[in-house]
C-alpha positions in Angstrom: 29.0 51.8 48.5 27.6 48.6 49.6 26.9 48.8 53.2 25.5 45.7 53.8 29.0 43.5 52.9 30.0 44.4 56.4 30.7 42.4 58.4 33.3 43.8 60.6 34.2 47.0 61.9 38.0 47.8 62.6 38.8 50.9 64.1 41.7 53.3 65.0 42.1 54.1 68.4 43.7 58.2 68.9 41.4 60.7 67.3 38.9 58.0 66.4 37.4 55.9 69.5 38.9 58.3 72.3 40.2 61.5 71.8 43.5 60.9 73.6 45.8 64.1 73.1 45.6 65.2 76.7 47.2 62.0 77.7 49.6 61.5 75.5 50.5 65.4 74.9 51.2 65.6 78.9 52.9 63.0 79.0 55.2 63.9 76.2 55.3 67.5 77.7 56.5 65.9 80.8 59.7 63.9 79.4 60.4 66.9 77.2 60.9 69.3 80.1 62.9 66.6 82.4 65.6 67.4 79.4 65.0 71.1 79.0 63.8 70.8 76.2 61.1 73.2 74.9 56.9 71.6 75.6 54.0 72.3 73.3 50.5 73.3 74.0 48.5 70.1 73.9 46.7 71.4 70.8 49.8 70.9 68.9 50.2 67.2 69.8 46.7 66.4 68.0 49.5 66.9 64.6 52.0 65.0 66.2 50.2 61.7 66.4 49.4 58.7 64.4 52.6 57.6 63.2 53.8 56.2 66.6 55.4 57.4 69.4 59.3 57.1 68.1 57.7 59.4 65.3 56.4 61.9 67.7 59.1 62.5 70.2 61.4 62.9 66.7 59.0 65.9 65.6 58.8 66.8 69.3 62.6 67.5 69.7 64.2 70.5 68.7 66.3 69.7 65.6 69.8 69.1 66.4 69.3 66.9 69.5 71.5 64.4 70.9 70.5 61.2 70.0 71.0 60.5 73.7 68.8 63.3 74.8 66.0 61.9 72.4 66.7 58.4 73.9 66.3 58.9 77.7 63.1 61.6 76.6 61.1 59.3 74.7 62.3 56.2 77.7 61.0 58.2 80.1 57.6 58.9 78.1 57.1 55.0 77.7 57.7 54.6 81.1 55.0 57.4 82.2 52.4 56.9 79.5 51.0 53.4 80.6 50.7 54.5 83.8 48.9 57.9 83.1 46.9 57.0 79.6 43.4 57.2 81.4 43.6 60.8 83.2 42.1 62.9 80.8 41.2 60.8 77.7 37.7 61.1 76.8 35.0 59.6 74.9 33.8 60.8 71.9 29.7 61.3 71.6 28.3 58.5 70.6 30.7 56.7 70.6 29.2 53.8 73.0 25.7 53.8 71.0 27.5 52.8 67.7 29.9 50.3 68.9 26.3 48.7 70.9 24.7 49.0 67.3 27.2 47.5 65.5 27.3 44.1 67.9 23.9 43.9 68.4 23.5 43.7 64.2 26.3 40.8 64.2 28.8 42.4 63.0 32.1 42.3 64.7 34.6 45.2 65.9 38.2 45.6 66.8 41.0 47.4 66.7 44.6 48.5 64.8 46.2 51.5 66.5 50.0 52.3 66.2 50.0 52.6 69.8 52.3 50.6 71.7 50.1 47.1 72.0 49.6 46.5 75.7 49.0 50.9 75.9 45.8 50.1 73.5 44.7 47.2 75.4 44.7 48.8 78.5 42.9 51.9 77.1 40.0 49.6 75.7 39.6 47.6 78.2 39.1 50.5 80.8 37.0 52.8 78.8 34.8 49.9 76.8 35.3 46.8 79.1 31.4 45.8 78.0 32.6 45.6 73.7 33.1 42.2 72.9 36.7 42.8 70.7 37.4 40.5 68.4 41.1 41.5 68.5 43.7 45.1 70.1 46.2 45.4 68.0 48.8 47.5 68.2 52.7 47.9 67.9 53.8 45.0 69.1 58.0 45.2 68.0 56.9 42.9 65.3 54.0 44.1 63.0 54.9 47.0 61.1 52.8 50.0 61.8 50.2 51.5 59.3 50.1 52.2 56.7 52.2 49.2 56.4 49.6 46.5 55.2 50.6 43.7 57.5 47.9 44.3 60.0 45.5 44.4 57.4 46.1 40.9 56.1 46.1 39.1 59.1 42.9 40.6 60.4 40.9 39.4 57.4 42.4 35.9 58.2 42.0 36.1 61.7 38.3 37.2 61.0 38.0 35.0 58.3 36.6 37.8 55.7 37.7 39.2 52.5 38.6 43.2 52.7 35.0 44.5 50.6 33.3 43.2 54.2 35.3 45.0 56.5 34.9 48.5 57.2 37.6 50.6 58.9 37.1 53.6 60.9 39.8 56.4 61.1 40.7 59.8 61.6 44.6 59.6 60.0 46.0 59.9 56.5 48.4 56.4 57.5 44.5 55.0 58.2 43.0 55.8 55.4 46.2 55.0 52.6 45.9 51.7 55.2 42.7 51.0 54.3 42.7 51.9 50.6 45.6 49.5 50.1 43.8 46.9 51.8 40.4 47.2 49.6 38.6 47.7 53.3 35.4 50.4 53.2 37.4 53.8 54.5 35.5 55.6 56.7 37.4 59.2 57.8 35.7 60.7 60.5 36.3 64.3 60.3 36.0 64.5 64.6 40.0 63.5 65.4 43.1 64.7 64.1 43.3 65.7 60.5 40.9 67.9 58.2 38.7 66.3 55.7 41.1 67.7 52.8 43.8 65.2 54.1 41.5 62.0 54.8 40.4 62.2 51.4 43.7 62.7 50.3 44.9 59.6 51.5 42.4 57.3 50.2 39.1 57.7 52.2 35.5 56.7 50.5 34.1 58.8 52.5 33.6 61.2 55.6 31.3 61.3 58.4 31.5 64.2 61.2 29.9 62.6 64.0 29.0 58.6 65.4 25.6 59.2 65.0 25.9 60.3 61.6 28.3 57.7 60.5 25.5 54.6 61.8 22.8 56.7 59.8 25.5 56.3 56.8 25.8 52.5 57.2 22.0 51.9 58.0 21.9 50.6 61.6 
């Protein structure tokens, strides 16, 4: 692997940059029990994400449901989440050291998440208001999620690079197939929500288990 192609670094958000479940599993756990319907230890939620939020609350409901049930649960999630997304989220270690290394060797950073768009900006900008972002993206109602390659493309022509100088960091099998459709350098990072079996399952080139491992990896 040729390391020094970079020239961008695109990242996932949940599992990857932030570890998020506590957020995002109390607030599911909160609409779910407004509807009587059963909540989950938080633990359970880290298997639950990546795939958006509609995904989640449809593994999250019992089967058989009312559509109207899972409706006004997941509503109410969207309308709680925004407001509670910075509670208990946390940094990852080191997290703030590589992202400083990366920009201070010139090579640019942003983000794809399948979080709901505005949800993702407001996370970043709170926790890493200092990171020059070249771009939050996120579910916007238009761009289809990962793995979908939509994303993908528009980020090497908003950045103006070919995919062999980006690298993209994840923790998800939908980031990894992502980036292996895309021809981007697949980094899974073995610290969020799936096990190293499943990363390099889904296409990643390799693993790293820590941020401080992963810049020793890349040479910065």
């Amino acid at each position: 692997m040729n390391f020094q192609k970079v020239k961008a670094a695109i990242f996932d958000l949940d599992g990857t940059l932030l570890d998020t479940v506590a957020d995002i599993g109390t607030g599911a756990n909160t609409a779910l029990c407004r509807y009587g319907l059963p909540a989950y230890p938080i633990e359970e939620y880290k298997h639950l994400v990546g795939h958006g939020i509609r995904t989640l609350f449809r593994l999250a409901v019992p089967e058989g449901t009312p559509e109207e049930v899972y409706q006004k649960a997941l509503a109410d999630y969207l309308a709680y989440y925004p407001e509670h997304c910075t509670i208990h989220t946390r940094y990852f270690p080191g997290v703030k050291e590589f992202l400083q290394a990366l920009t201070e060797a010139g090579i640019r950073v942003a983000v794809i998440s399948n979080k709901t768009e505005t949800t993702g900006q407001k996370i970043i900008s709170h926790y890493f208001p200092e990171v020059p972002w070249a771009f939050v993206w996120g579910n916007n109602g238009s761009r289809p999620l990962k793995p979908a390659v939509d994303a993908g493309r528009l980020a090497c022509e908003t950045l103006g690079l070919e995919p062999e100088e980006i690298l993209f960091v994840g923790d998800g099998d939908t980031d990894m197939e992502f980036a292996s459709k895309m021809g981007f350098l697949a980094a899974g990072v073995t610290w969020g929500y799936r096990s190293p079996e499943q990363l390099l399952a889904a296409g990643a080139d390799f693993l790293s288990d820590s941020f401080p491992a992963l810049q020793k990896t890349i040479g910065l």
